[in-house]
N, C-alpha and C positions, 0 to 999 in steps of 0.2 A: 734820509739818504736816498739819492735817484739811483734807479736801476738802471744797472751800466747793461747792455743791449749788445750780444754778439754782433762783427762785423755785417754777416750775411741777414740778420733782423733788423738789424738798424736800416740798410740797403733797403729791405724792403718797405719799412713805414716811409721811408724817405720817398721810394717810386710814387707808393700813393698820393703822400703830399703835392708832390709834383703832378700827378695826372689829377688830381681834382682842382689844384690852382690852374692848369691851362684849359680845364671844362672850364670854371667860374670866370678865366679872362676870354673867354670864347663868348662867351652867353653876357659879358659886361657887367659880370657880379663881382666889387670889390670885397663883400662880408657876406659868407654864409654861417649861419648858424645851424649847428647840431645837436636833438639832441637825444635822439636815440641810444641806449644802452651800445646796440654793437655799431653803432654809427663811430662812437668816442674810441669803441674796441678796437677797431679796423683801424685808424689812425694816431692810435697810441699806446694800444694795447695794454689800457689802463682796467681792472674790474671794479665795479662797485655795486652795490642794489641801493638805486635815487630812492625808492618806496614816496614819501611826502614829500623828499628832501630833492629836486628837480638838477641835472648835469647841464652843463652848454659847453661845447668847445665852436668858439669862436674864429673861424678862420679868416685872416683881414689879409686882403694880397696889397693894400692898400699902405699898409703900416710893414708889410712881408712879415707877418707876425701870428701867431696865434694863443689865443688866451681861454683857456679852462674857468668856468664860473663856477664853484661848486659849494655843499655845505662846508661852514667850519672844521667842522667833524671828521671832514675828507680831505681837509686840505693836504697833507702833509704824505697822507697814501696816494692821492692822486699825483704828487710830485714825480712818483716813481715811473711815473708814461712817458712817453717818448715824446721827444719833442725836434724837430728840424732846430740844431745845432743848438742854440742859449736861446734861440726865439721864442719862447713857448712861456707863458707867464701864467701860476692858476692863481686866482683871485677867491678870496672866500667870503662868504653873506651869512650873516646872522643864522643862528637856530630858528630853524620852524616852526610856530610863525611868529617872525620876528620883529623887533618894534620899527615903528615905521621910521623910514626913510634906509632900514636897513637890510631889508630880504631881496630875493636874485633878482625882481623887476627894478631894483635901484643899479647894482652893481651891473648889472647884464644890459641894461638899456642906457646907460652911457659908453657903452661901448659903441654903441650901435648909430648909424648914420641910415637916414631916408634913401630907400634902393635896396637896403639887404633884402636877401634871401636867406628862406630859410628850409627844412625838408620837411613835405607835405605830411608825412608822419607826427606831426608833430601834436602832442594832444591837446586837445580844442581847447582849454582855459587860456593855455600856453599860448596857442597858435593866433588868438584873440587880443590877445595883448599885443602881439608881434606883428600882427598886422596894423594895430591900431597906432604901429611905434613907424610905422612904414614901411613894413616890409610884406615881402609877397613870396607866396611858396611854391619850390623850385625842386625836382627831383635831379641831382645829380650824379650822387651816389651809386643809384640803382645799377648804372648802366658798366660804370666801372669798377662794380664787384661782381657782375656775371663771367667776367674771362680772368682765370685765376693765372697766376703766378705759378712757375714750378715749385718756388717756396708754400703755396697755399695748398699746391696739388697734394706735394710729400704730407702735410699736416692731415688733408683729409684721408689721403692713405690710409693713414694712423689710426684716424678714428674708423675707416671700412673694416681694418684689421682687427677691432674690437665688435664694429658688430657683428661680423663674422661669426668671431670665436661664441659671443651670447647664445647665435642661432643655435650653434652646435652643441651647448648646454642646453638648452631648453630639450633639444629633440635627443640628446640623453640621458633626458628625464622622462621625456615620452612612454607612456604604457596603455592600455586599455584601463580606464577607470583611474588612470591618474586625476590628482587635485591641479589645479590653478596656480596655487600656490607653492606648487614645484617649481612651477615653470619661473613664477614673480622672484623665487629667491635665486637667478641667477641676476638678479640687478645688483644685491649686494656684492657676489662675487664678482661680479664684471666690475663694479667701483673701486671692489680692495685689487683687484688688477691694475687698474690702472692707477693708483695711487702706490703702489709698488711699481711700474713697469716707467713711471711715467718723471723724468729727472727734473722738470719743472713742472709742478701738481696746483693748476688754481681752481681751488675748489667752486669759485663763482661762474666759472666759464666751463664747468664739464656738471655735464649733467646725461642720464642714461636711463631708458626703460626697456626692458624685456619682460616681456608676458608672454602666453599660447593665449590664442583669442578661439576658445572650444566652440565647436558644432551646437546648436546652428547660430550662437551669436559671431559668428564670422560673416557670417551675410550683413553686418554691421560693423564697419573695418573703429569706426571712430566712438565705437559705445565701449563700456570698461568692464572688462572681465570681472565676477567677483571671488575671490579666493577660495568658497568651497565648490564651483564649480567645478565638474570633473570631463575628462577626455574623453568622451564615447563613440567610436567609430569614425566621425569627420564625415566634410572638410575642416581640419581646423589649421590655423595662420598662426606662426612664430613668427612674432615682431620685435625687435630692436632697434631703438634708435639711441644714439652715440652722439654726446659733444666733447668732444675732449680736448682741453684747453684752449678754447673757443672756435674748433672746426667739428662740421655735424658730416654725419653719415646715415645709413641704415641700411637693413638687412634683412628680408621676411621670406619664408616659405610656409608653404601650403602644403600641409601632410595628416595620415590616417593613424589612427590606433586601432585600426580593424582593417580587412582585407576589403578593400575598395569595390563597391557592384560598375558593375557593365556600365549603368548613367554614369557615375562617378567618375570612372574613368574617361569615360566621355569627355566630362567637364573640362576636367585634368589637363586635358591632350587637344582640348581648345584654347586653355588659356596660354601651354605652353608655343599652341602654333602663333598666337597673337604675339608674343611676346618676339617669337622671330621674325613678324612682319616687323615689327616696332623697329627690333635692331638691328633688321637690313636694310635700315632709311638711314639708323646713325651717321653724322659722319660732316665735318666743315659744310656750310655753305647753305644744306639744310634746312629748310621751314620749319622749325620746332610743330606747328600746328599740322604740316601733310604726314608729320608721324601718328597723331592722334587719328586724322583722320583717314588713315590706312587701316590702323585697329579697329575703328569703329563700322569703318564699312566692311571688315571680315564679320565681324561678329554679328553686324547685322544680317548677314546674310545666311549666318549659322542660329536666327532666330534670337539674339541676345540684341534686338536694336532699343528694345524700350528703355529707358534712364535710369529707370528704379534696378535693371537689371546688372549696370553698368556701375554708378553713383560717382567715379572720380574721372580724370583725365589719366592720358596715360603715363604720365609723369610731370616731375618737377625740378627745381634745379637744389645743387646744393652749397653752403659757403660756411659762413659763420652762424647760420640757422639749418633747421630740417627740410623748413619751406622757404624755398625767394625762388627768385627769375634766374633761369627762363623756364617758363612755363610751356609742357611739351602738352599744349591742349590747343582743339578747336578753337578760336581767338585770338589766340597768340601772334603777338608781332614778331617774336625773338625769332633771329636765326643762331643754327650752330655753330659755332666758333671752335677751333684748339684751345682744351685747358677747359671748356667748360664742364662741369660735373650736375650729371642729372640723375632723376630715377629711373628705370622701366619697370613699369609696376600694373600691366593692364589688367582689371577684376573681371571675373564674374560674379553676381550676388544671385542666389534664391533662397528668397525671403522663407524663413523656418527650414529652413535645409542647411546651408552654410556658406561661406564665400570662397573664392580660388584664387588666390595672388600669388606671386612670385614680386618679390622686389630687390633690384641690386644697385647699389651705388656705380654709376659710370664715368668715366675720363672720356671726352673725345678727344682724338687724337688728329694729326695729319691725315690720317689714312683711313681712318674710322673710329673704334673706340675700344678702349679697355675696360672690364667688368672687375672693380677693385673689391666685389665681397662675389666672386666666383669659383672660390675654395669650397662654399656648401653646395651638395647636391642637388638637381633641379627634378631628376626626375622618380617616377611615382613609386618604382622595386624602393630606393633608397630611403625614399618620405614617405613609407606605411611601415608602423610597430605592431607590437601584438601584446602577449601577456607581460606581467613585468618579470624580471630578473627576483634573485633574493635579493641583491644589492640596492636596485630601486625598493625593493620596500622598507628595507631596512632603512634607509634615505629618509624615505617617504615617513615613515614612521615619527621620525627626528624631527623632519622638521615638519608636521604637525603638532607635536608636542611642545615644542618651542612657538610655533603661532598661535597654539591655543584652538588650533581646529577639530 
């Protein structure tokens, strides 16, 4: 049975369809092929994990049709996507791997006429075949899921409000000599949150991490906390990242379990100056790239220019992932747009000391922009704890015993 799709969602897969058919009749593309997980997501709002088992949604302006190539196994779930009006056909291929003349290079390549395109993402076995069928790879996608929808903006909202809420758990767990694994078990409570809060829950499209990334592995934003490690003094970084029913967000601050020294606060109160160069560039019209390069030339000149010191950009964009375009770094072509959603997020790293980030999901707006996870606290009175409460131990207690710590 197809899923019948509110007026205002239907609207929206429908916009899409329509702005990707007038890129493809711009560009002379009658068939592009996709097949990206949130490529299929964005355009039909269908979920599944391919794993061996490979997706294509076929979009033909040729035939005004579009056609789903998927495993047998999917056929009847993937019916449930949306499709522009009765035009939308999914066609199913044999079990992997299947006998010949019957897996997806049968069925997906007579669809296909010399000229398609397809998205440069597309993994090489895949994209190997598709070139050799005649076709050549075409990013079109990219450009028109950087400027959201108010329907996409309220979605990420959603998920901002959730990483929010995690930050604010993790750092009312916070103590001096707290464990890791306080902090890890607000992922579960953030999920049974959302799967109570949330009136359509697909589990394949919401996914959520929160950890505290403790002193001094914070000077390492991308390495993984291990569960007995414990809070001691800082800087240490509460990170959350939210997808929730396939829109991403996040949420991080940088805070102490000891009264912060004189360097410390130093640090502090550069990243937060950076952070207000960043966001007094926000704003329509924009070089994504002169905001990076704003922060970098303060910080340089506050001693912080070497890379290692620095290690990311000062943000990124957000949509149906944590990471896409537009990319708010040295490089970058993007400019800012209304609707687009980014991070500010500029580090400092000292290696065996700890790292200093602030990061907030943003709206730009007509006028400038909105800070949609600006509920938590930014500065350093509110982000230093000390000893624990009875409560946190008590806590703490439980739930080591239940992990086994």
């Amino acid at each position: 049975m197809e899923r019948v799709y509110p007026a205002a969602e239907s609207a929206e897969f429908q916009r899409r369809h329509d702005e990707l058919v007038a890129a493809m009749e711009a560009c002379g593309v009658e068939q592009l092929v996709l097949t990206a997980t949130e490529s299929i997501f964005y355009l039909t709002g269908a979920t599944a994990e391919p794993l061996e088992r490979p997706f294509f949604l076929v979009v033909d302006v040729s035939r005004a049709k579009r056609f789903l190539v998927v495993p047998r196994l999917e056929q009847e779930h993937l019916r449930k996507g949306w499709g522009p009006g009765t035009q939308q056909e999914v066609l199913a291929y044999a079990e992997f791997p299947a006998p010949a003349g019957q897996g997806w290079k049968d069925s997906l390549l007579a669809l296909l006429r010399p000229g398609f395109a397809f998205e440069p993402s597309t993994p090489h076995e895949r994209a190997a075949v598709l070139m050799a069928s005649g076709g050549h790879a075409l990013e079109l996608l990219e450009t028109l899921r950087m400027v959201k929808s108010d329907f996409e903006v309220a979605r990420i909202e959603r998920a901002a409000y959730y990483a929010m809420w995690g930050v604010e758990q993790i750092l009312r767990s916070a103590y001096q000599g707290a464990t890791v694994i306080e902090g890890y078990m607000t992922t579960t409570s953030l999920r049974r949150k959302i799967i109570q809060e949330e009136a359509h829950f697909d589990a394949l499209a919401t996914d959520v991490l929160a950890a505290p990334w403790p002193a001094p592995l914070s000077s390492e934003p991308h390495s993984v906390p291990g569960a007995t490690m414990t809070l001691e003094g800082g800087p240490h970084v509460a990170l959350v990242l939210t997808r929730v029913n396939g829109y991403a967000a996040e949420c991080e601050r940088t805070f102490f379990t000891a009264r912060p020294t004189k360097e410390q606060q130093r640090l502090f109160a550069l990243m937060l100056e950076a952070r207000r160069i960043a966001f007094e560039k926000v704003r329509p019209g924009v070089h994504a790239a002169d905001i990076d390069a704003a922060v970098n030339d303060f910080l340089a000149r506050e001693g912080f220019g070497d890379p290692a010191q620095r290690l990311h950009r000062t943000g990124h964009g957000f949509g149906l992932g944590n990471h896409e375009p537009p990319w708010v770094a040295v490089g970058s072509e993007h400019r800012l747009e209304r609707n687009m959603l980014i991070s500010i997020e500029p580090g400092i790293y000292v290696q065996g000391v700890g790292g200093y980030r602030h990061s907030d999901t943003v709206l730009v707006t007509d006028g400038g922009y909105r800070v949609l996870t600006g509920r938590v606290p930014t500065d350093i009175e509110s982000l230093t704890f000390g000893r624990p409460s009875l409560v946190q131990r008590a806590r703490a207690t439980v739930i080591k015993r239940l992990a086994g710590v």
